[in-house]
C-alpha positions as CSV (number, residue, x, y, z in Angstrom):
1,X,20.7,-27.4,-71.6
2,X,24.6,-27.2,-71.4
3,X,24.6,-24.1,-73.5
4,X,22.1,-23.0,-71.3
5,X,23.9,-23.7,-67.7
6,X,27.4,-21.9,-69.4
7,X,25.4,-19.0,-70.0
8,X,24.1,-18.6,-67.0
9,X,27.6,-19.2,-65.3
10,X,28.7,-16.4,-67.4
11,X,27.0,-14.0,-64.9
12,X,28.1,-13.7,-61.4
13,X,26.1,-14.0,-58.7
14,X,26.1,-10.4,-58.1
15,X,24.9,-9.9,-61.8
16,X,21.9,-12.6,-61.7
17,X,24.3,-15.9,-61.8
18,X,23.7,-18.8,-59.4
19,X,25.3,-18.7,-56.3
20,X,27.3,-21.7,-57.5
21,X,28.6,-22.5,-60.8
22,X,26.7,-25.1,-62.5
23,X,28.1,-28.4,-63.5
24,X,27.6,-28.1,-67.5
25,X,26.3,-31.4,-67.6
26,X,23.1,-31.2,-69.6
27,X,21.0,-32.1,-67.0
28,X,18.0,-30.0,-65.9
29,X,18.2,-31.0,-62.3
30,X,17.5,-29.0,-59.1
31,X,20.4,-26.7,-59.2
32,X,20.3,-25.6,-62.6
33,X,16.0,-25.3,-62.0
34,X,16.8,-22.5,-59.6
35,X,18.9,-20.8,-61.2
36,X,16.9,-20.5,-64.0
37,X,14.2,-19.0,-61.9
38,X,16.7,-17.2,-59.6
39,X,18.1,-15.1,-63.0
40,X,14.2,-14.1,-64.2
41,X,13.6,-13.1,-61.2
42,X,16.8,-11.0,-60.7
43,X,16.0,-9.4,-64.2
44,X,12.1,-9.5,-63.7
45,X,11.2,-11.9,-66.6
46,X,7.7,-13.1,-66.1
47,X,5.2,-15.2,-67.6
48,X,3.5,-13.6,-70.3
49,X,0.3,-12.0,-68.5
50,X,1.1,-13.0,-65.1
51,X,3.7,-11.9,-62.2
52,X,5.5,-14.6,-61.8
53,X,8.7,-16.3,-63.4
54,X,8.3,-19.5,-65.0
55,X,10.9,-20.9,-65.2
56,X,11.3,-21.7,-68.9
57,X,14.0,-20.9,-71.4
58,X,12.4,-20.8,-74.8
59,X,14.1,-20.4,-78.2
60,X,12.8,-17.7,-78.9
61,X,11.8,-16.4,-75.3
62,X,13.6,-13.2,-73.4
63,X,15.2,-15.1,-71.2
64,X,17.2,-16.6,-73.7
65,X,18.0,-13.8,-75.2
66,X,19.0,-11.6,-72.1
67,X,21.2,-14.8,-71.6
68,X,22.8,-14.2,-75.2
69,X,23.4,-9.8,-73.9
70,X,25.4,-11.5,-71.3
71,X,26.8,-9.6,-68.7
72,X,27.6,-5.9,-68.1
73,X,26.2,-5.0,-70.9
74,X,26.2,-1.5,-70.8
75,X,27.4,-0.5,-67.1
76,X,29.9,-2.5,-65.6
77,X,30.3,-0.9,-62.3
78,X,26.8,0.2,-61.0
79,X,27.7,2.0,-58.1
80,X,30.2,4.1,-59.6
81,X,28.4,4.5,-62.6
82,X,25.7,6.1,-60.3
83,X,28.4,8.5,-58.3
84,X,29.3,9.5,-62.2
85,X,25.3,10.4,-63.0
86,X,24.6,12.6,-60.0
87,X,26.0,15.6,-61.5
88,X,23.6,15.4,-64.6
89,X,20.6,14.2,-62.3
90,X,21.3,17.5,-60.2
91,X,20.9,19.3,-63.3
92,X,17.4,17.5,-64.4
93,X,15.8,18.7,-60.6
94,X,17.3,21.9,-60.8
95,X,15.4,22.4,-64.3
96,X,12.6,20.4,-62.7
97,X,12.8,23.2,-59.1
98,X,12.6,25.8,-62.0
99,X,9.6,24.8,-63.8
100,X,8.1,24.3,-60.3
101,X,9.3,28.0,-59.4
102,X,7.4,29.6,-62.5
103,X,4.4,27.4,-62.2
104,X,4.1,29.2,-58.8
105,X,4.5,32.8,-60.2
106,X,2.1,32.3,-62.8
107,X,-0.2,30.8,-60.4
108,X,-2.1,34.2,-59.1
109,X,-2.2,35.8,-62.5
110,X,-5.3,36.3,-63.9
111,X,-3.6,35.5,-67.6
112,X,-0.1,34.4,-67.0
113,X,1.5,34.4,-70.2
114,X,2.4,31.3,-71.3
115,X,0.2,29.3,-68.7
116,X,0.8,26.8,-66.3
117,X,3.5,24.2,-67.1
118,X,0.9,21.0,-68.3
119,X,3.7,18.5,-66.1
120,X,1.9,19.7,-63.5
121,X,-1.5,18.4,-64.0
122,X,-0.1,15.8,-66.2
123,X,1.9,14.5,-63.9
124,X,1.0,15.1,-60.7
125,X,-2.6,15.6,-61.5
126,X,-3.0,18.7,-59.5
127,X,-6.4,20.8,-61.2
128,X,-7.6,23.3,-58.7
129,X,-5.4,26.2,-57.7
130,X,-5.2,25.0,-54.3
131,X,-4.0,21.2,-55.7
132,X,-1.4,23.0,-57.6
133,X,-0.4,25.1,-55.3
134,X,0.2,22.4,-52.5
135,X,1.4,20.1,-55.0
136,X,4.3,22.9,-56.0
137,X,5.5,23.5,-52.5
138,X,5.4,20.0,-51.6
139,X,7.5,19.1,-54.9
140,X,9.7,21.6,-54.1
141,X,10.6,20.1,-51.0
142,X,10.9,16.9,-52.2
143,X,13.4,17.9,-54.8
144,X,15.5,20.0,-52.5
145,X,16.2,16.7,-50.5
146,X,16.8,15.1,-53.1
147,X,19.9,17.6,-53.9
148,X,21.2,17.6,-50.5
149,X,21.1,13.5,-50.6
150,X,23.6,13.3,-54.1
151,X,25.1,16.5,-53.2
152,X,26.6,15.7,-49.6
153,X,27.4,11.9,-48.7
154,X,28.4,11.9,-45.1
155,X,32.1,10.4,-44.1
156,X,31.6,6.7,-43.6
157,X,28.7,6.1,-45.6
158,X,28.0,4.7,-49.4
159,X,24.9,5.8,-51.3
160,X,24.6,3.2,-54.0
161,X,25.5,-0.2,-54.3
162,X,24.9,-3.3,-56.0
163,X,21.8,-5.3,-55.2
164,X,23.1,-8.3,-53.1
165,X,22.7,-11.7,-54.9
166,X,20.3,-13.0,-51.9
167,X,17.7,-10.7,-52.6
168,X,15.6,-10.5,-55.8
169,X,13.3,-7.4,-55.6
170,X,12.3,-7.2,-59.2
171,X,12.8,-3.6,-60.2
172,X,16.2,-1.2,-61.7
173,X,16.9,-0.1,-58.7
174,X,15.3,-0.1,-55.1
175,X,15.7,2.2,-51.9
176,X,13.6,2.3,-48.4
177,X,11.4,5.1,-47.7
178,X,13.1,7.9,-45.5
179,X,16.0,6.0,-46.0
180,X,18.5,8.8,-46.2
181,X,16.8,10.3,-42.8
182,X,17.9,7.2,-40.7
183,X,20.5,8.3,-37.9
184,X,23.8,5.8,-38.0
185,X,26.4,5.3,-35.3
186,X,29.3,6.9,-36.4
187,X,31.6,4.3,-35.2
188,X,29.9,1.5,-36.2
189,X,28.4,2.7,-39.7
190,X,25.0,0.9,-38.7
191,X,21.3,1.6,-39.3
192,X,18.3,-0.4,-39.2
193,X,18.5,-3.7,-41.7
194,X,16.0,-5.4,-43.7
195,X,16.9,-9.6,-44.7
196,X,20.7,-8.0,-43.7
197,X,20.9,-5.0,-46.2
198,X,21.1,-1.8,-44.4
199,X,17.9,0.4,-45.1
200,X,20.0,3.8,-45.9
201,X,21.2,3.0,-49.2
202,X,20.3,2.9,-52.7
203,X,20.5,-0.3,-54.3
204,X,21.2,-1.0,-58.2
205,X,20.0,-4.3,-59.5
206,X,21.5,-6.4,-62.2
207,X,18.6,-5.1,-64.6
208,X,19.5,-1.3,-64.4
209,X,23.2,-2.5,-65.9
210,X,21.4,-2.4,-69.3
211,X,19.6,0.8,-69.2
212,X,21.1,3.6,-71.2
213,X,22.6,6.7,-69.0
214,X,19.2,8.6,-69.5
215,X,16.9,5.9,-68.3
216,X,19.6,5.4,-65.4
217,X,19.5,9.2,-64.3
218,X,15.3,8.5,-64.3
219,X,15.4,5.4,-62.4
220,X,17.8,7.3,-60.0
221,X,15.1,10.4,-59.3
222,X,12.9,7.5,-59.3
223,X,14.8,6.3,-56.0
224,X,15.9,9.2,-54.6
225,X,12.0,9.8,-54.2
226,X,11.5,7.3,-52.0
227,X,14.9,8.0,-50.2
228,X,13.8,11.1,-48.9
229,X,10.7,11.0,-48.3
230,X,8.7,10.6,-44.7
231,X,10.3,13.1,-43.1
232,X,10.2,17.0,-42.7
233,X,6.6,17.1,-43.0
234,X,7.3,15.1,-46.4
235,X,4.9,12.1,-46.5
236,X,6.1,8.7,-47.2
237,X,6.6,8.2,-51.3
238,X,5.4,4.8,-52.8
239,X,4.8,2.7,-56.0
240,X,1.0,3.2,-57.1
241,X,1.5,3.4,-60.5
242,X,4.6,3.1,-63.1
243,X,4.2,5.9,-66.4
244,X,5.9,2.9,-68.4
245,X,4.1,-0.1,-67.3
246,X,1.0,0.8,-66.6
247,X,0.0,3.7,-68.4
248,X,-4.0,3.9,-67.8
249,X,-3.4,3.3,-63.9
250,X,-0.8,6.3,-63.7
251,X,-3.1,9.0,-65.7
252,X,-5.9,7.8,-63.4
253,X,-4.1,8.7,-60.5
254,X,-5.7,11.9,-58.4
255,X,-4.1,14.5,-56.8
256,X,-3.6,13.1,-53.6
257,X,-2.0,9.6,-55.3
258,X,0.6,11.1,-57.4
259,X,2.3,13.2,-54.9
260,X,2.8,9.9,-53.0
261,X,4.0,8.3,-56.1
262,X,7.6,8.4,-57.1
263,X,7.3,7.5,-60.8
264,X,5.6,11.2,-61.0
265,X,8.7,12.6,-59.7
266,X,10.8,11.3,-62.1
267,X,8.3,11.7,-65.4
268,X,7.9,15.3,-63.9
269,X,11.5,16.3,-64.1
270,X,12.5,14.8,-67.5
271,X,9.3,16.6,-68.6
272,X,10.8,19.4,-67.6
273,X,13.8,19.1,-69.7
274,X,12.1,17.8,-73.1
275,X,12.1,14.6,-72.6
276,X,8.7,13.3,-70.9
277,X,8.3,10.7,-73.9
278,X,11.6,8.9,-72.6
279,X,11.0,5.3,-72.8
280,X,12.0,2.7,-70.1
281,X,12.4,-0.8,-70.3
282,X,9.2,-2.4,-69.6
């Protein structure tokens, strides 16, 4: 139990750590109890089978072991590490824009060489002409904001940062839907909050700190779908279905599903580039 309390004082609380230092005492009393839970929650480790943390530190278990990674382990500073990535994440939607571009020439030929690109209905499901035609100009759309959000920051405001250590959303990284459209006083630098975070950023968790830079750039398109979303005739961009969690649910997705989903977005643009069998943490 002592190692166990000076591992988790190893992490700050903006990195999964309790909000206090433990006492290394070897006791397992309240304090050291929530932090426990309060660190699988931050990094989303859950009871095998079920969706909730348990608040158990095995031998062998992964919450002991992402105690032993310790801290930082691959990105030390999220929120600049993000600012670093946009210029290779404009890159993937640009190719992903592209593929969207030719998908929509080929469309009306009666034999277009070289077909349709498959991320299309693999992705975003889209069968008929009519889906994938809708689907493509929707997409496009989508993408475009998404350039104009990591391509022009307004004065005054910040578009990542780190999750705060009061709130425990479970994910890489989590944004607000049309959260880039919100208006802000430009003297007081303040938009709409939810549990005091305001609702026009993009938030980094301690989990995404141990993705690789290619599973970052995906959980960032990943964001940025939801970001800018709900607005310009855009509809609102949820969570039905993760490609790396839950497989079966995602390919059953229809039409209508996936182009509300932002997991598509992202699986959709690193298909474009070669990489649709990238692999995320689960």
């Amino acid at each position: 139990m002592r190692k166990i309390q000076a591992a988790l004082n190893r992490f700050s609380p903006l990195e999964g750590g309790p909000i206090k230092a433990l006492v290394v005492d070897g006791i397992a009393g309240k304090l050291t109890k929530e932090a426990i839970h309060r660190f699988q929650r931050k990094f989303d480790i859950k009871l095998r089978g079920k969706d909730v943390d348990d608040g158990i530190v095995d031998v062998d278990g992964p919450t002991i072991e992402r105690l032993r990674a310790g801290p930082d382990v691959l990105i030390p500073n999220a929120p600049a590490f993000f600012l670093s990535e946009i210029p290779q994440v404009i890159g993937i939607i640009t190719a992903a824009q592209g593929t969207l571009s030719l998908a929509l020439a080929r469309l009306d030929l009666p034999n277009p060489l070289g077909g349709i690109p498959a991320g299309l209905e693999k992705h975003f499901h889209a069968k008929t002409n009519a889906e994938k035609r809708n689907t493509i100009q929707l997409a496009q759309k989508v993408y475009l904001r998404m350039q104009t959000a990591i391509g022009h920051v307004p004065v005054g405001r910040v578009l990542a940062l780190d999750e705060p250590p009061k709130t425990e959303v479970r994910s890489f990284m989590f944004s607000f839907m049309g959260g880039f459209n919100l208006p802000f006083d430009p003297k007081t630098k303040r938009v709409p909050q939810w549990e005091g975070v305001d609702v026009d950023r993009i938030y980094v968790t301690p989990k995404a700190r141990a993705m690789t830079s290619e599973q970052f750039r995906y959980a960032m398109i990943h964001e940025l779908a939801h970001y800018v979303s709900d607005a310009d005739g855009m509809p609102p961009i949820d969570d039905f279905a993760y490609f790396h969690r839950q497989r079966a649910k995602y390919d059953a997705l229809n039409n209508f599903a996936s182009i509300r989903n932002a997991d598509c977005y992202s699986r959709f643009a690193f298909e474009a580039i070669g990489r649709g069998d990238l692999q995320i943490m689960p």
